[in-house]
LUMZA-442962 format. One record per atom (N, C-alpha, C, O): residue number from 0; residue in one letter; x negated, y, z negated. Coordinates in steps of 0.2 Angstrom, whole numbers. Atoms other than C-alpha are relative to their C-alpha. Last residue first. Layout:
BEGIN
k, r, X, Y, Z
NUM, A, X, Y, Z
...
REM end
This chain:
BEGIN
k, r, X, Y, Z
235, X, 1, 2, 6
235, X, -627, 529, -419
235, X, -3, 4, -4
235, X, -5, 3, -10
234, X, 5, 1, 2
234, X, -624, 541, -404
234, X, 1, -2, -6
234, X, 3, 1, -10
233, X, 4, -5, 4
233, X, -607, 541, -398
233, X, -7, -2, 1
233, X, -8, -6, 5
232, X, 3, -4, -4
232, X, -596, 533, -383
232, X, -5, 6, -5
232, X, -6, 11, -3
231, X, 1, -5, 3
231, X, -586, 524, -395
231, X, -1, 7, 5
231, X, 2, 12, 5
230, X, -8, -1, -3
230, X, -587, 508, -384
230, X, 0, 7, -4
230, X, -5, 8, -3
229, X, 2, 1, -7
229, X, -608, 509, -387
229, X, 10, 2, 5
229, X, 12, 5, 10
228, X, 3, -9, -3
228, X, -604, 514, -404
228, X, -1, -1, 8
228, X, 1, 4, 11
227, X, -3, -3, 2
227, X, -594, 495, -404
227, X, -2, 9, 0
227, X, 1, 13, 2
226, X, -3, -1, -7
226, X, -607, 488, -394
226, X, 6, 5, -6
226, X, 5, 11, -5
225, X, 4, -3, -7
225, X, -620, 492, -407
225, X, 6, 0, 6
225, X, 6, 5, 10
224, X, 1, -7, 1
224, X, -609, 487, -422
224, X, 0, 1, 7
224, X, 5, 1, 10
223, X, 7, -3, -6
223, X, -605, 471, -413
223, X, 1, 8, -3
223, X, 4, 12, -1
222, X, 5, 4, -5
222, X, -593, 461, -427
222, X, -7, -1, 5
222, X, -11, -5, 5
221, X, 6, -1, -7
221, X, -584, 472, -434
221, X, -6, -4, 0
221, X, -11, -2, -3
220, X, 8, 2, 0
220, X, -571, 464, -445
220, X, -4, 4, 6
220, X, -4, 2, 12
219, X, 3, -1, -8
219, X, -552, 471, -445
219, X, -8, 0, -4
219, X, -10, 4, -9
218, X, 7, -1, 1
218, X, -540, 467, -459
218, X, -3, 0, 8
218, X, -1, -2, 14
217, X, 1, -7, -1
217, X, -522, 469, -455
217, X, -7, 5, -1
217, X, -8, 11, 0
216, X, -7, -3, 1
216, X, -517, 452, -451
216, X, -3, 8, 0
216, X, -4, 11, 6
215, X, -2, 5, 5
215, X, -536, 445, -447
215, X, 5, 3, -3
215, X, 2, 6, -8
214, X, -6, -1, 4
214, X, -543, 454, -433
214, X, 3, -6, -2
214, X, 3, -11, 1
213, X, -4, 6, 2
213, X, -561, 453, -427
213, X, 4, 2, -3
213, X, 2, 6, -7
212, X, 0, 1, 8
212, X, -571, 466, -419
212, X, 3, -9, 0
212, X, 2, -14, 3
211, X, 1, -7, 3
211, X, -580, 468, -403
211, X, 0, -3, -8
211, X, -4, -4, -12
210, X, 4, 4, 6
210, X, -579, 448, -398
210, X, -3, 7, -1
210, X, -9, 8, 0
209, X, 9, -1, -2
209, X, -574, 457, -380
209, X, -4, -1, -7
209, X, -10, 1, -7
208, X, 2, 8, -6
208, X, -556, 447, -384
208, X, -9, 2, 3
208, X, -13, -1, 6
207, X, -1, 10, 3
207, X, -556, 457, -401
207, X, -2, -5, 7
207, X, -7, -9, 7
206, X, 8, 1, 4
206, X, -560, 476, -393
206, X, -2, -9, -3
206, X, -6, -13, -2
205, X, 6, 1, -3
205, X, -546, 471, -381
205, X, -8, 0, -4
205, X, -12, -4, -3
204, X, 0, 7, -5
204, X, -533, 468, -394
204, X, -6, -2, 5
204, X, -9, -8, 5
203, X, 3, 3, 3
203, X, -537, 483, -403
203, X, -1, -7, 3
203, X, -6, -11, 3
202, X, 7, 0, 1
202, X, -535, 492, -387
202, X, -3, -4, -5
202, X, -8, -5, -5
201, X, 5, 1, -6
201, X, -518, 485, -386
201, X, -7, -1, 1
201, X, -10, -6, 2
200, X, 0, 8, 1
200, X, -512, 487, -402
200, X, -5, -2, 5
200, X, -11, -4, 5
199, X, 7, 1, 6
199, X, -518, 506, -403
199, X, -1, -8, 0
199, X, -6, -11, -1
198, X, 4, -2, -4
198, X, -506, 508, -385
198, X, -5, -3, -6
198, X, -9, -7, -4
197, X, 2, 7, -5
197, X, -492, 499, -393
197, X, -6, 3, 1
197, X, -10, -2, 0
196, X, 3, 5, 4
196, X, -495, 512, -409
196, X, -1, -6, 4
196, X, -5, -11, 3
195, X, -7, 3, 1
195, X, -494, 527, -397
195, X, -4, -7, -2
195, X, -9, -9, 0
194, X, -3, 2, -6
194, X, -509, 539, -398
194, X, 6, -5, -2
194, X, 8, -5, -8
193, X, -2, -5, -4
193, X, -518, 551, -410
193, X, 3, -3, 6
193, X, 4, 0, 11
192, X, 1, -3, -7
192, X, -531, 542, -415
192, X, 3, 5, 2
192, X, 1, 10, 3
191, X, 7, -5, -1
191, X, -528, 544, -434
191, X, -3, -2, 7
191, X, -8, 1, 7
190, X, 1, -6, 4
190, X, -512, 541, -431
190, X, -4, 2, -2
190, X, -5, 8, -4
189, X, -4, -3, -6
189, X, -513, 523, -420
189, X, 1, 7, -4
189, X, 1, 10, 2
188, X, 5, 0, -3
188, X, -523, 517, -435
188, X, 2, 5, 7
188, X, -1, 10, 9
187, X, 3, -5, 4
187, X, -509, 520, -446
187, X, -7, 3, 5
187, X, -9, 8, 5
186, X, -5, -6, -2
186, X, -495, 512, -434
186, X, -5, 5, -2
186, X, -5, 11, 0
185, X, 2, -5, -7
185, X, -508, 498, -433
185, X, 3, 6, 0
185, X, 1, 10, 4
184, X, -4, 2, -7
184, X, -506, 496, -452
184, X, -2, 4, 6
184, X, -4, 10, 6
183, X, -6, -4, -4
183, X, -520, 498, -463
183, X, 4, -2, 5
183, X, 3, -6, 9
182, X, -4, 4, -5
182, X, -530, 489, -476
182, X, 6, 4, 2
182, X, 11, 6, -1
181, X, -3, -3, 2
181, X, -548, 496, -481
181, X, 7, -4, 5
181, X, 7, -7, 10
180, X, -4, 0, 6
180, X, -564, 489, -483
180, X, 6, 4, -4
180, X, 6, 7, -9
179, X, 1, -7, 1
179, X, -570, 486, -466
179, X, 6, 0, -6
179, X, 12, -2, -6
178, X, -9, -2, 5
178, X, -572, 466, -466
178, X, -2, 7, -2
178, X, -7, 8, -5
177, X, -3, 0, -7
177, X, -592, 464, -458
177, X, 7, 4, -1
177, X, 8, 10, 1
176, X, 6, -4, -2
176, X, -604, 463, -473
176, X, 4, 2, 5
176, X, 1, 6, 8
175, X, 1, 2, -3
175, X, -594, 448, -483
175, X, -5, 5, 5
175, X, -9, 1, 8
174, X, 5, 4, 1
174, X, -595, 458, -496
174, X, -2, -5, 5
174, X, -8, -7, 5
173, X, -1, 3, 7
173, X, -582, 472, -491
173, X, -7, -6, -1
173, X, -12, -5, 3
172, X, 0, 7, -4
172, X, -588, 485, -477
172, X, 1, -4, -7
172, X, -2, -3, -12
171, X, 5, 3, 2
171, X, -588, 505, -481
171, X, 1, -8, 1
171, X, 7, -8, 3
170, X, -2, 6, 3
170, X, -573, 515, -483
170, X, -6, -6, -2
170, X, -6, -9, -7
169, X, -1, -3, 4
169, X, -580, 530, -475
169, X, 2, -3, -6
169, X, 2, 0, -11
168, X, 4, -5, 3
168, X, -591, 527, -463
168, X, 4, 0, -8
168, X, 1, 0, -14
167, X, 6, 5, 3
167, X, -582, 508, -461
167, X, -5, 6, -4
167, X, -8, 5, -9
166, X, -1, 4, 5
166, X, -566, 518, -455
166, X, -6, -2, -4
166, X, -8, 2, -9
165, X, -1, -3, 5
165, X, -575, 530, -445
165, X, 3, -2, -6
165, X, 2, 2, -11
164, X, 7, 0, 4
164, X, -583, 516, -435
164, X, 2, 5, -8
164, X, 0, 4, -13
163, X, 1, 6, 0
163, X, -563, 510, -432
163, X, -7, 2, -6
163, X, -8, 2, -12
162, X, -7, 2, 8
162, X, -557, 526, -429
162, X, -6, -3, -2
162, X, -11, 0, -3
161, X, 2, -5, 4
161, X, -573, 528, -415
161, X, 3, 2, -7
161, X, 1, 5, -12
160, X, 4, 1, 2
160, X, -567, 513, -407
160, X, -4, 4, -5
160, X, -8, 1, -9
159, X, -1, 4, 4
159, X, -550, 521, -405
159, X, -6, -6, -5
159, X, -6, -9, -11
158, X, -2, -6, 7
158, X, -556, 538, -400
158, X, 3, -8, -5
158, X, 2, -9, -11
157, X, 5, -4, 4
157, X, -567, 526, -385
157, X, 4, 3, -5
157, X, -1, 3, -10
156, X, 4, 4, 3
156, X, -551, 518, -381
156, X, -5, 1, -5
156, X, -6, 0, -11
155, X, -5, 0, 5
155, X, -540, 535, -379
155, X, -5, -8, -3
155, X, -6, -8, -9
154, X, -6, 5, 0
154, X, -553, 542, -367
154, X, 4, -4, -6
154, X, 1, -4, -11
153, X, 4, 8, 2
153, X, -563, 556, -375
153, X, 7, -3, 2
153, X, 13, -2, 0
152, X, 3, 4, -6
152, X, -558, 573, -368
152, X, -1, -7, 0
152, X, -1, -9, 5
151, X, 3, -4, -6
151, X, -547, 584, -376
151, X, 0, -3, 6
151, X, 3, -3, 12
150, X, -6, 2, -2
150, X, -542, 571, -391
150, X, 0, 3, 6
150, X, 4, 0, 9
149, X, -4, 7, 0
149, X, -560, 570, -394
149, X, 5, -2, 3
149, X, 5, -7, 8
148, X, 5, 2, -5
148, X, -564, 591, -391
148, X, 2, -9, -1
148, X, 8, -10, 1
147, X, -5, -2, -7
147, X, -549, 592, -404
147, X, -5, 0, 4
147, X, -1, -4, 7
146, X, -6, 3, 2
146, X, -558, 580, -418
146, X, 5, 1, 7
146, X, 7, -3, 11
145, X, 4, 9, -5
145, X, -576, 587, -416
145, X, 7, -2, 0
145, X, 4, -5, -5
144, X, 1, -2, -6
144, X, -567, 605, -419
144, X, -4, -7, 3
144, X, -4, -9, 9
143, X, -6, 0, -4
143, X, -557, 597, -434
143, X, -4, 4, 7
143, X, 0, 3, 12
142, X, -3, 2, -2
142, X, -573, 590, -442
142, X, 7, 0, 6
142, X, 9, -4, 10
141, X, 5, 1, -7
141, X, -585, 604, -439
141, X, 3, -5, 1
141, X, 4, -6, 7
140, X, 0, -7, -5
140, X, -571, 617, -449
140, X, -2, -6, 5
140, X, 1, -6, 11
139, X, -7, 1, 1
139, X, -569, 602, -466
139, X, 0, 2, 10
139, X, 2, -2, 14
138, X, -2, 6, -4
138, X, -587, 601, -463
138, X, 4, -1, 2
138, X, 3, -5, 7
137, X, 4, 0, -7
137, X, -589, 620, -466
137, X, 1, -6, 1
137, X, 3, -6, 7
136, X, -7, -3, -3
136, X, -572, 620, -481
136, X, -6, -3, 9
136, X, -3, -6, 14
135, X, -7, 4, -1
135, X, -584, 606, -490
135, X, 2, 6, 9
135, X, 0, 6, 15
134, X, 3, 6, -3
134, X, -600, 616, -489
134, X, 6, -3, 4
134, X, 7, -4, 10
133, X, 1, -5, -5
133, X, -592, 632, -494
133, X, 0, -5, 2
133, X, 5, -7, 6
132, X, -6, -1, -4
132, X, -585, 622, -509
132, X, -1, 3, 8
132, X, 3, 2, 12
131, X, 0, 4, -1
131, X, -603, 618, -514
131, X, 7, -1, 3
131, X, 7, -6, 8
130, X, 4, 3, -4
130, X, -607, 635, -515
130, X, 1, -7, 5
130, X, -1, -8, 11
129, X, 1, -4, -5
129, X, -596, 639, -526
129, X, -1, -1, 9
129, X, 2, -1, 15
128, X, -8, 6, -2
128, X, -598, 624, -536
128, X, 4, 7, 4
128, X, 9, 6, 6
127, X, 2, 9, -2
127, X, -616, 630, -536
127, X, 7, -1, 1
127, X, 9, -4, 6
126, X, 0, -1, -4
126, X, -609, 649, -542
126, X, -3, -6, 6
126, X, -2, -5, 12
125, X, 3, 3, -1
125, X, -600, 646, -557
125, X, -2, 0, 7
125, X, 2, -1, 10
124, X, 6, -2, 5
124, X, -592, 659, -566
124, X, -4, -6, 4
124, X, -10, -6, 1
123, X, 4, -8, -1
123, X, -578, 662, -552
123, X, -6, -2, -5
123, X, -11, 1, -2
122, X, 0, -2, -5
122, X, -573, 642, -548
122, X, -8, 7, -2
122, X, -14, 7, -1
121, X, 5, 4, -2
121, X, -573, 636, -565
121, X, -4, 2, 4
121, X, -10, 2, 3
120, X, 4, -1, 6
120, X, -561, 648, -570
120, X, -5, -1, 1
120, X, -9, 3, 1
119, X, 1, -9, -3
119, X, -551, 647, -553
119, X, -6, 2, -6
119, X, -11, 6, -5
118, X, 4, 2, -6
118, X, -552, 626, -558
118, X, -1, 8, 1
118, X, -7, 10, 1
117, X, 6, 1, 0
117, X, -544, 631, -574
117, X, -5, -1, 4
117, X, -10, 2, 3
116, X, 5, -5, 3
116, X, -532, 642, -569
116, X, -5, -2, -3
116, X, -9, 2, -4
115, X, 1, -8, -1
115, X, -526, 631, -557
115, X, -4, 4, -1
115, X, -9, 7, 1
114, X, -4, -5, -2
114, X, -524, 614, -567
114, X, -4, 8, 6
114, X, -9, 11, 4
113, X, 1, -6, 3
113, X, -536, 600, -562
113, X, 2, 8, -1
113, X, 1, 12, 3
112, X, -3, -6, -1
112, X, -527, 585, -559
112, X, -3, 5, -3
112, X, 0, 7, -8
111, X, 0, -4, 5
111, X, -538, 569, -561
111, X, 4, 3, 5
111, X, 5, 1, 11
110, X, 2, -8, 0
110, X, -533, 553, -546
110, X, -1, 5, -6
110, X, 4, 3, -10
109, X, 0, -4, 10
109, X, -533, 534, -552
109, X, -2, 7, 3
109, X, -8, 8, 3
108, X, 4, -5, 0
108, X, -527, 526, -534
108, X, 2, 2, -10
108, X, 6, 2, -15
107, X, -2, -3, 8
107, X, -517, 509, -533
107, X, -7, 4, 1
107, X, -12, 2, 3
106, X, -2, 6, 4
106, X, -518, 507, -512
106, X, 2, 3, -8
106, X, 6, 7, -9
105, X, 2, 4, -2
105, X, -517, 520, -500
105, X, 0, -8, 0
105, X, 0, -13, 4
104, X, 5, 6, 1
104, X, -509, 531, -508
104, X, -1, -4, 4
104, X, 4, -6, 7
103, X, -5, 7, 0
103, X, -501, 546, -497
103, X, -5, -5, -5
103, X, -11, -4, -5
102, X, 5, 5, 1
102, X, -505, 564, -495
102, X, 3, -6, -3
102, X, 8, -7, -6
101, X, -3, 7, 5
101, X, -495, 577, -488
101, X, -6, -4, 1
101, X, -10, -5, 6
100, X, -2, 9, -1
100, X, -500, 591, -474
100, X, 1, -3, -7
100, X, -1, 1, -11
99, X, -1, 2, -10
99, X, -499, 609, -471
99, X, -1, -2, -1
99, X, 0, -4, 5
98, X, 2, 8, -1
98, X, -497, 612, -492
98, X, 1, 0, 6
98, X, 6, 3, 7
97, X, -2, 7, -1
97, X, -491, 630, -495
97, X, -4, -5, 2
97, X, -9, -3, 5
96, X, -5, 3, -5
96, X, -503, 645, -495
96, X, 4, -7, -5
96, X, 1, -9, -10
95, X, -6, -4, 2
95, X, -512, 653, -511
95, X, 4, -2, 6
95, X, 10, 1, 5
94, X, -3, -3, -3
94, X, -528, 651, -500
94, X, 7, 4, -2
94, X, 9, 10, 0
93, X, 3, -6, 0
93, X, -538, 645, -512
93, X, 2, 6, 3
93, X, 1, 12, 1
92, X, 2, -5, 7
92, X, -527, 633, -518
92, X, -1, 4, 1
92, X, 2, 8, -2
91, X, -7, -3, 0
91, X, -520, 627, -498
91, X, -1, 3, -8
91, X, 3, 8, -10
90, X, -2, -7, -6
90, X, -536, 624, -494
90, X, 4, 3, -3
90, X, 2, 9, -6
89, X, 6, -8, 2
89, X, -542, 615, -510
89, X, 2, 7, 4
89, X, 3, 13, 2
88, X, -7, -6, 1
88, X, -527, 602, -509
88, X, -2, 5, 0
88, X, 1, 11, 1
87, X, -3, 1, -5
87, X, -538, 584, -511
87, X, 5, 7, -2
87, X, 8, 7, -7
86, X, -3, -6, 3
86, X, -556, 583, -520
86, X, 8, 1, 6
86, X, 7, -1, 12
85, X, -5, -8, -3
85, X, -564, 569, -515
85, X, 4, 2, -2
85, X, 8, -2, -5
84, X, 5, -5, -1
84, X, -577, 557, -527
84, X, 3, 7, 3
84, X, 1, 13, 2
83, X, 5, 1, 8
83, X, -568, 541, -527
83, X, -5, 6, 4
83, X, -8, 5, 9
82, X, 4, 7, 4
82, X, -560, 539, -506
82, X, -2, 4, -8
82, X, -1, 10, -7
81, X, 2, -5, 6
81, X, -550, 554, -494
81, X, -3, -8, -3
81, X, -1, -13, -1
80, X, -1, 6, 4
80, X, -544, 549, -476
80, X, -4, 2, -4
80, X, -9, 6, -2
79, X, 6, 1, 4
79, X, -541, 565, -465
79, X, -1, -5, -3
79, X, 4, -8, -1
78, X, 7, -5, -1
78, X, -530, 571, -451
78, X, -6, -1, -2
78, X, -12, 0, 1
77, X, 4, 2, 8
77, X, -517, 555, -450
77, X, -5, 7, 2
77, X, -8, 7, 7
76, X, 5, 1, -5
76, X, -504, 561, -437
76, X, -5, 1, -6
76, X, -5, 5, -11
75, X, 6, 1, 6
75, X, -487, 555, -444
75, X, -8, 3, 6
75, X, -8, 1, 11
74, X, 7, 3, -2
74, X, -473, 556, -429
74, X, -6, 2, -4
74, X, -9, 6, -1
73, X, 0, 6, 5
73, X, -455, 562, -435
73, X, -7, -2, 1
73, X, -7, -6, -3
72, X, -5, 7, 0
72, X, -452, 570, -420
72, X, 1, -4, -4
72, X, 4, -9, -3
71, X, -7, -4, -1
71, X, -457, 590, -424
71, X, 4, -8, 0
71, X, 10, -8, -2
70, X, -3, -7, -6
70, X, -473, 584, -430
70, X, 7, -1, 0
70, X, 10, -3, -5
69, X, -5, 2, -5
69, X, -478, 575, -447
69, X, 3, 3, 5
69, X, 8, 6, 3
68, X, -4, -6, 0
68, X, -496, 580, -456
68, X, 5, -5, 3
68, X, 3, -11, 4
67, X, -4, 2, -7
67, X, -506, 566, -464
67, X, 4, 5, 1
67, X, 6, 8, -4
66, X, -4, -6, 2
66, X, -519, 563, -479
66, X, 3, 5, 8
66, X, -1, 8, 12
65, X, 0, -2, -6
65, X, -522, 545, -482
65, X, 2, 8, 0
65, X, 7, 10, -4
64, X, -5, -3, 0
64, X, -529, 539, -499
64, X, 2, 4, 8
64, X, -2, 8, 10
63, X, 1, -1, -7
63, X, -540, 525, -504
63, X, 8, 8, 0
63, X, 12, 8, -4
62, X, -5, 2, -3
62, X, -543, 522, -524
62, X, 2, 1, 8
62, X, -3, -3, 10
61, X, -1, 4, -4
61, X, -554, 529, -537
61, X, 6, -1, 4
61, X, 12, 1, 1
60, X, 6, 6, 3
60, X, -557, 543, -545
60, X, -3, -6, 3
60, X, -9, -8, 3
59, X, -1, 8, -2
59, X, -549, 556, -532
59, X, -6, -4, -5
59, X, -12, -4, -4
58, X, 6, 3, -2
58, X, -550, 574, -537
58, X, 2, -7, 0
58, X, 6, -8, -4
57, X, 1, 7, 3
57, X, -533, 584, -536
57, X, -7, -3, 4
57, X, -9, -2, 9
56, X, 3, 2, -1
56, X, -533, 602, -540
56, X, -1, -7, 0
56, X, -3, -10, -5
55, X, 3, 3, 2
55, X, -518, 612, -546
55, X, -6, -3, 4
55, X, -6, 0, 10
54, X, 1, 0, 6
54, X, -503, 620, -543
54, X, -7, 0, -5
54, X, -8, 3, -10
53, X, 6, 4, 4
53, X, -501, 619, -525
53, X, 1, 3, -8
53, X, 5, 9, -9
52, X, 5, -6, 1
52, X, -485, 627, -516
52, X, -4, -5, -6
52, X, -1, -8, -11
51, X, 1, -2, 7
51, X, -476, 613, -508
51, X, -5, 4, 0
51, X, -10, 4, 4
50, X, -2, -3, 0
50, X, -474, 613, -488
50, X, 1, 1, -7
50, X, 5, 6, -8
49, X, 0, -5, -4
49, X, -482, 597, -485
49, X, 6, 5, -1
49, X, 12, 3, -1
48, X, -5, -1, -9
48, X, -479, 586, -497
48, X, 0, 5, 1
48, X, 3, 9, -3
47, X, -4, -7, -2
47, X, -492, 580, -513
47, X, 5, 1, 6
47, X, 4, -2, 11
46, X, 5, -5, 7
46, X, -497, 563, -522
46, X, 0, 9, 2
46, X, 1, 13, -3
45, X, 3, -6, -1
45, X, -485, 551, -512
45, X, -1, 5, -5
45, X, 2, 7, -10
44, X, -2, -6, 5
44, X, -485, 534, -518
44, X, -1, 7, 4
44, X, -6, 8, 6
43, X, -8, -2, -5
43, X, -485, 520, -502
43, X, 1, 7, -4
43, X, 4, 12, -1
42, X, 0, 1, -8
42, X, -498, 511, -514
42, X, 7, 3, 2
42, X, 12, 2, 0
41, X, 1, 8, -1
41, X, -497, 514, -533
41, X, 1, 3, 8
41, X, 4, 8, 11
40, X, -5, -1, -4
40, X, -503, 531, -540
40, X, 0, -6, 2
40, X, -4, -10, 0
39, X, 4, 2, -4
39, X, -513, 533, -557
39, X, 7, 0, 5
39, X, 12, 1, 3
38, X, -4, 5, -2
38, X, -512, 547, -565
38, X, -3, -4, 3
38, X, -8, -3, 5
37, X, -1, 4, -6
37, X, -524, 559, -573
37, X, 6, -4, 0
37, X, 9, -4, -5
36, X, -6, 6, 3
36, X, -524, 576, -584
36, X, -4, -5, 7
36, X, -8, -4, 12
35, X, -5, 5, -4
35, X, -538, 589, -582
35, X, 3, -6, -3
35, X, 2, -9, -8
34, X, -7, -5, 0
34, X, -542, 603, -596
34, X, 4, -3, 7
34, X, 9, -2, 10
33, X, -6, -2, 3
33, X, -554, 593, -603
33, X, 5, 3, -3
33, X, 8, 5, -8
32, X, -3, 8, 1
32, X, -564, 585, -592
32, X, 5, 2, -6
32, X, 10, -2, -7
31, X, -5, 4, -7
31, X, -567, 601, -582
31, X, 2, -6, -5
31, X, 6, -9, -2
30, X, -6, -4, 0
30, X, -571, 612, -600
30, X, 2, -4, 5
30, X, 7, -7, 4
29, X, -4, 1, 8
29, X, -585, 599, -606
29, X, 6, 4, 3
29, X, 11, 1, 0
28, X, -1, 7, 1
28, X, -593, 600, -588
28, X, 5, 0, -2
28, X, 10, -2, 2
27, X, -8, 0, -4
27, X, -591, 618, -587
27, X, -1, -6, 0
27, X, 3, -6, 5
26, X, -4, -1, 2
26, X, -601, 617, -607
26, X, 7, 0, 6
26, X, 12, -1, 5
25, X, -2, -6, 6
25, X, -615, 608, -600
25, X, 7, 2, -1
25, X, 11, -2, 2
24, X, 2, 3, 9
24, X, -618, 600, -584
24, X, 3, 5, -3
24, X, 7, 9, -1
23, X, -3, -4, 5
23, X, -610, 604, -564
23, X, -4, -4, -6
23, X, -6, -10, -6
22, X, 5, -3, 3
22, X, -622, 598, -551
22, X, 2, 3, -6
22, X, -2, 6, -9
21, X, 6, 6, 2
21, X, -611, 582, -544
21, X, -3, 7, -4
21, X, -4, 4, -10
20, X, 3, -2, 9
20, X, -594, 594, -545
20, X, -7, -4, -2
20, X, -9, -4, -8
19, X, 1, -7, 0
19, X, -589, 597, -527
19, X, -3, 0, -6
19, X, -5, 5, -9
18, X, -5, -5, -1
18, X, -591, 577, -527
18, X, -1, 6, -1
18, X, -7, 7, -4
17, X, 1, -2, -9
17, X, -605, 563, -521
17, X, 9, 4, -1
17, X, 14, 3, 3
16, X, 5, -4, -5
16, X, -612, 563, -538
16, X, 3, 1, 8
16, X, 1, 5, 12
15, X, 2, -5, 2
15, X, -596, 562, -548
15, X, -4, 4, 5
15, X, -4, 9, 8
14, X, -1, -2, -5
14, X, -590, 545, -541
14, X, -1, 8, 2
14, X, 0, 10, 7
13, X, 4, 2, -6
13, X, -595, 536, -555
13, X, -1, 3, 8
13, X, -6, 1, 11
12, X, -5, 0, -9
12, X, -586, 549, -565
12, X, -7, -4, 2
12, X, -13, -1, 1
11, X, 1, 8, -3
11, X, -598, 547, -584
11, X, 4, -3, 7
11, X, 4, -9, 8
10, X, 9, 3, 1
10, X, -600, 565, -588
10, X, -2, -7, 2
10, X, -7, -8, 5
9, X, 5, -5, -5
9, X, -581, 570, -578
9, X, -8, -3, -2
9, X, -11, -5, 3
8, X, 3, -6, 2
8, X, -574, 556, -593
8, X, -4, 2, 5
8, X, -9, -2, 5
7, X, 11, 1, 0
7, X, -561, 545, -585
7, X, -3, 6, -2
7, X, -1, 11, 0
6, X, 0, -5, -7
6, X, -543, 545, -594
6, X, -7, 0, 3
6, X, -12, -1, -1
5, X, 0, 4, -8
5, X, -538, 531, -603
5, X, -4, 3, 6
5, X, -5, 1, 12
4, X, 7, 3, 0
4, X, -539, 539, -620
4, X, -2, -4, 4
4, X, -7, -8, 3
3, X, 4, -5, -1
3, X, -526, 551, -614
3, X, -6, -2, 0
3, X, -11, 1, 2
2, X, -2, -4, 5
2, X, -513, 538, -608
2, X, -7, 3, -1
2, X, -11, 0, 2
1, X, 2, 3, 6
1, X, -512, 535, -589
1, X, 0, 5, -7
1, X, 2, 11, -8
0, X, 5, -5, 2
0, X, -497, 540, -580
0, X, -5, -4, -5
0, X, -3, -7, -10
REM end
């Protein structure tokens, strides 16, 4: 846990503008920064589990974070990945349900905690952060119905090439320009498809010998945008 003069101040979040809180100024500012706590997580860390009743609100300062349900056989099914600026639990706050899926570090993560009744506070007098919740939950809705049409239809390589681009959307490419800047096991990659981890090896295997991407232990380079949207089957 960090200590209190460690903690990042909401007015100076680097990662502020692109959260449910970019429009906030003023006094709900001064009350979000402090009446939240922060930690930091270390990689493998779990930050909440499925079927816990929420408390609170977690925003991501920095760090990578996977957020995963488990079926009936033990089998991980990656649903979302979270980055600096995302909010993680909102469902299950708003709802007053349990947690339907767990969250994992990625790597070392610095997340805030916004208790409950502060966020509910925040919430009712403010109606931009409102609004901007609405937004989230609508994305939340466009991604899971683009997700199950995918798994529907789209052949298992294309859903794997389409990981891949969705890695780089959301992670972003290290300096080099190509290295997608995030490091996963195939097991993980194969969990946000949605298929068996030999299967994810394989197709990454092919993508490689078609000078798609490039792999490098667990790092992965893309190489051919264009063919890679092209194996995807999307529109760039």
């Amino acid at each position: 846990m960090l200590r209190k003069n460690d903690q990042p101040d909401c007015e100076h979040c680097a990662n502020r503008t692109r959260s449910v809180f970019c429009d906030m100024h003023g006094h709900d500012l001064d009350f979000l920064s402090e009446s939240k706590g922060c930690n930091t997580y270390k990689k493998g860390q779990v930050i909440f589990n499925s079927g816990a009743y929420p408390h609170g609100l977690f925003c991501v300062n920095e760090g990578k974070i996977k957020i995963f349900r488990v079926g009936d056989e033990g089998k991980e099914q990656i649903v979302r990945l979270a980055r600096g600026g995302d909010i993680l639990g909102y469902r299950a706050l708003l709802s007053g349900d349990k947690y339907s899926s767990s969250a994992e570090a990625l790597d070392e993560c610095r997340i805030c905690f916004i208790p409950q009744s502060a966020f509910l506070k925040l919430l009712d007098g403010n109606g931009i952060l409102s609004m901007q919740l609405m937004k989230l939950l609508s994305e939340d809705l466009k991604h899971a119905e683009h997700r199950i049409t995918d798994i529907a239809q789209k052949p298992v390589r294309e859903r794997v090439a389409e990981a891949l681009l969705y890695l780089q959307q959301t992670y972003g490419l290290d300096q080099d320009g190509v290295t997608i800047s995030v490091t996963l096991s195939r097991e993980d990659i194969a969990n946000i498809v949605g298929t068996a981890t030999e299967t994810a090896i394989r197709l990454l295997s092919e993508l490689k010998n078609d000078q798609v991407i490039g792999l490098n232990g667990k790092r992965i380079s893309i190489l051919n945008h264009q063919q890679l949207v092209k194996a995807a089957n999307i529109y760039d």
